[in-house]
C-alpha positions as CSV (number, residue, x, y, z in Angstrom):
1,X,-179.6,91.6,45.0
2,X,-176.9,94.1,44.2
3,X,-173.8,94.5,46.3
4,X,-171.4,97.2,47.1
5,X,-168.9,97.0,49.6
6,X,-170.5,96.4,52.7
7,X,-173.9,98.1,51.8
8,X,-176.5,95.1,50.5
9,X,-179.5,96.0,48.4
10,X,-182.1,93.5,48.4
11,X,-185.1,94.1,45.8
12,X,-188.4,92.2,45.5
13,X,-192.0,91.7,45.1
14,X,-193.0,93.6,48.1
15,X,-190.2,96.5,48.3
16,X,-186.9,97.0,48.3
17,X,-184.7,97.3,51.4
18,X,-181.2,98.5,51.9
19,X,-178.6,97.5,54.8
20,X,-175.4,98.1,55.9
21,X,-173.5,95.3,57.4
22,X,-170.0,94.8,59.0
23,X,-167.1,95.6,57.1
24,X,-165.2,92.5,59.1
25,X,-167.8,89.8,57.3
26,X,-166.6,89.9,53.3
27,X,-170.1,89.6,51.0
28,X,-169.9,88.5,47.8
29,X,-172.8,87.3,45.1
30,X,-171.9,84.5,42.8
31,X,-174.2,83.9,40.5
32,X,-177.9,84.1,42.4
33,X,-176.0,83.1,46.0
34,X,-175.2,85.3,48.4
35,X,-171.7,84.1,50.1
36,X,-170.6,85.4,53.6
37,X,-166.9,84.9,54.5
38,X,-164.8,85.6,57.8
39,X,-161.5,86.1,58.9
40,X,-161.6,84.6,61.5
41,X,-163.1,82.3,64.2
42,X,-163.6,85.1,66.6
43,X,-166.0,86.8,64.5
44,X,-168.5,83.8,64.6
45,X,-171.3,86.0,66.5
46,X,-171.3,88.7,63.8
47,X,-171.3,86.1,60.6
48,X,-174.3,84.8,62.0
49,X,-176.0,88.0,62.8
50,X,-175.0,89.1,59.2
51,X,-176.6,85.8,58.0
52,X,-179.8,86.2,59.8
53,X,-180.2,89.5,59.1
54,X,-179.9,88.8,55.2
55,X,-181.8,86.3,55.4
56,X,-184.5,88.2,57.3
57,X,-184.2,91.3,54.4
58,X,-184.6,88.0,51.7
59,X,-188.2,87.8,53.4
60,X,-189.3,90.3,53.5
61,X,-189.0,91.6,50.1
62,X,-190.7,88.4,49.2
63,X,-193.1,87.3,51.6
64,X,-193.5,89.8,54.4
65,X,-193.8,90.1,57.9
66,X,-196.9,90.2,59.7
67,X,-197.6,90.5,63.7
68,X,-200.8,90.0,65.4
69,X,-202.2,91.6,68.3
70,X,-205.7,91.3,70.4
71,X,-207.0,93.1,72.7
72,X,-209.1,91.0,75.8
73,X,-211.2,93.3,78.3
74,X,-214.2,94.7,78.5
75,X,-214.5,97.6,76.7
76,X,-211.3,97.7,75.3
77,X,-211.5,98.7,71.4
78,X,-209.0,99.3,68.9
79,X,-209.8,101.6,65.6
80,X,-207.9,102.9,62.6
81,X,-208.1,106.5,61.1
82,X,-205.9,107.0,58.8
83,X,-202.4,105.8,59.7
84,X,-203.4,106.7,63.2
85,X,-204.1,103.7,65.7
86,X,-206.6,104.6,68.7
87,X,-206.8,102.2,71.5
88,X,-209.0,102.8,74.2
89,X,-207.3,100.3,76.9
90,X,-209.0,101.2,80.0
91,X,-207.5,104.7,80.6
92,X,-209.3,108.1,81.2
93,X,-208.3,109.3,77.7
94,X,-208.0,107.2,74.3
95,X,-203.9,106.4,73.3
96,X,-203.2,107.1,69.7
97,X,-200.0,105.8,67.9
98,X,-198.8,107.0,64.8
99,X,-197.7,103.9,62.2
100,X,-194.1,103.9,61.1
101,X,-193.2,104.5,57.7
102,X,-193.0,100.8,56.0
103,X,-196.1,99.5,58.4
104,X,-199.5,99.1,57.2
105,X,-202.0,98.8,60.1
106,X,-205.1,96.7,59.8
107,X,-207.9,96.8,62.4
108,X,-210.5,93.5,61.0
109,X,-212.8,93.7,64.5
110,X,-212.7,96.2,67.7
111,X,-210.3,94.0,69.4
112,X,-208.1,92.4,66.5
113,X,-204.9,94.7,65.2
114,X,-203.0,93.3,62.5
115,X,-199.6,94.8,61.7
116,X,-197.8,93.9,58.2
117,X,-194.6,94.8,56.3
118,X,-191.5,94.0,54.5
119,X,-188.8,94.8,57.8
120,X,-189.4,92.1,60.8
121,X,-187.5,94.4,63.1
122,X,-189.8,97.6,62.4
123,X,-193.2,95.0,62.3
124,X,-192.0,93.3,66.0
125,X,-191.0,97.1,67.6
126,X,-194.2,98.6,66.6
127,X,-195.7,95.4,67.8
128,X,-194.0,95.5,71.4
129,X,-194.6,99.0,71.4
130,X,-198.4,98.5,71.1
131,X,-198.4,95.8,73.3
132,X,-196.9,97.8,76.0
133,X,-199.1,100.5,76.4
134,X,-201.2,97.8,78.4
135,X,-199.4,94.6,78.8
136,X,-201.7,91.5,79.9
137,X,-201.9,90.9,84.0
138,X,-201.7,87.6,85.6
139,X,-204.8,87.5,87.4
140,X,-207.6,88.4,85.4
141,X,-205.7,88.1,81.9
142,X,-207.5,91.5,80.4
143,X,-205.0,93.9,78.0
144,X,-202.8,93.4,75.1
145,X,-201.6,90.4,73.7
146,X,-200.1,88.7,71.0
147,X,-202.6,86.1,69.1
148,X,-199.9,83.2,70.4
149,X,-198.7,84.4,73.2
150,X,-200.0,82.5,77.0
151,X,-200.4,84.7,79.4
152,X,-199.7,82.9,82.7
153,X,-202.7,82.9,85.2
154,X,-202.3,83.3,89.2
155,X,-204.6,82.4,92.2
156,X,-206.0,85.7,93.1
157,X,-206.9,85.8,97.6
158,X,-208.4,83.3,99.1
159,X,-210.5,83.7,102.3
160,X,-208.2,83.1,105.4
């Protein structure tokens, strides 16, 4: 970890990833710890933002961040070419996404995606962004999903 000024540098098996944080929230390294300080009570909210957000870089430079995403429908498919996802969700035409620089895309079956990579804020947008391009409906449960997620179910009509 290097520190300079409010910039944090955090390197590690996986990568190497640079933030700037807050100049109200003092950072100092002592030793192999990382020490946040504030001012102040009122800046409570930002120290633990600045805390999580370290913590989150610490991570992912080590471990990694990995989403997972399935697709439930008949005839829905994912495929990889290149860095280029194509989904065909049920529309007239087949929806390709571009991955973001730092994401590696894995497709294992036609309906599993698995995203990976050392930022958790770029791995969850990408994620969400996926996952909105057909979102899962209530009543038959078909589109895309994370692999935890519940998708609640509702009644569909009855008779009279």
């Amino acid at each position: 970890m290097t520190v300079d000024g409010d910039q944090l540098t955090v390197k590690g098996p996986k990568g190497e990833m640079t933030r700037q944080f807050d100049s109200a929230i003092s950072i100092k390294q002592e030793d192999n710890e990382i020490h946040l300080d504030r001012p102040n009570d009122s800046l409570k909210a930002i120290h633990g933002t600045t805390r999580s957000n370290l913590y989150n870089m610490v991570v992912g430079v080590t471990e990694g961040y990995v989403k997972k995403l399935q697709l439930v429908g008949v005839g829905y498919r994912a495929q990889l070419k290149g860095d280029t996802l194509i989904l065909n969700v049920g529309y007239s035409h087949p929806v390709e996404m571009h991955a973001p620089k730092g994401v590696k895309i894995e497709v294992p079956s036609n309906t599993e995606i698995n995203l990976s990579g050392i930022s958790k804020q770029v791995v969850g947008a990408f994620a969400a962004t996926i996952r909105d391009v057909r979102p899962p409906e209530p009543y038959k449960g078909k589109g895309i999903r994370y692999v935890d997620e519940y998708v609640r179910r509702k009644e569909g009509k009855t008779g009279k």
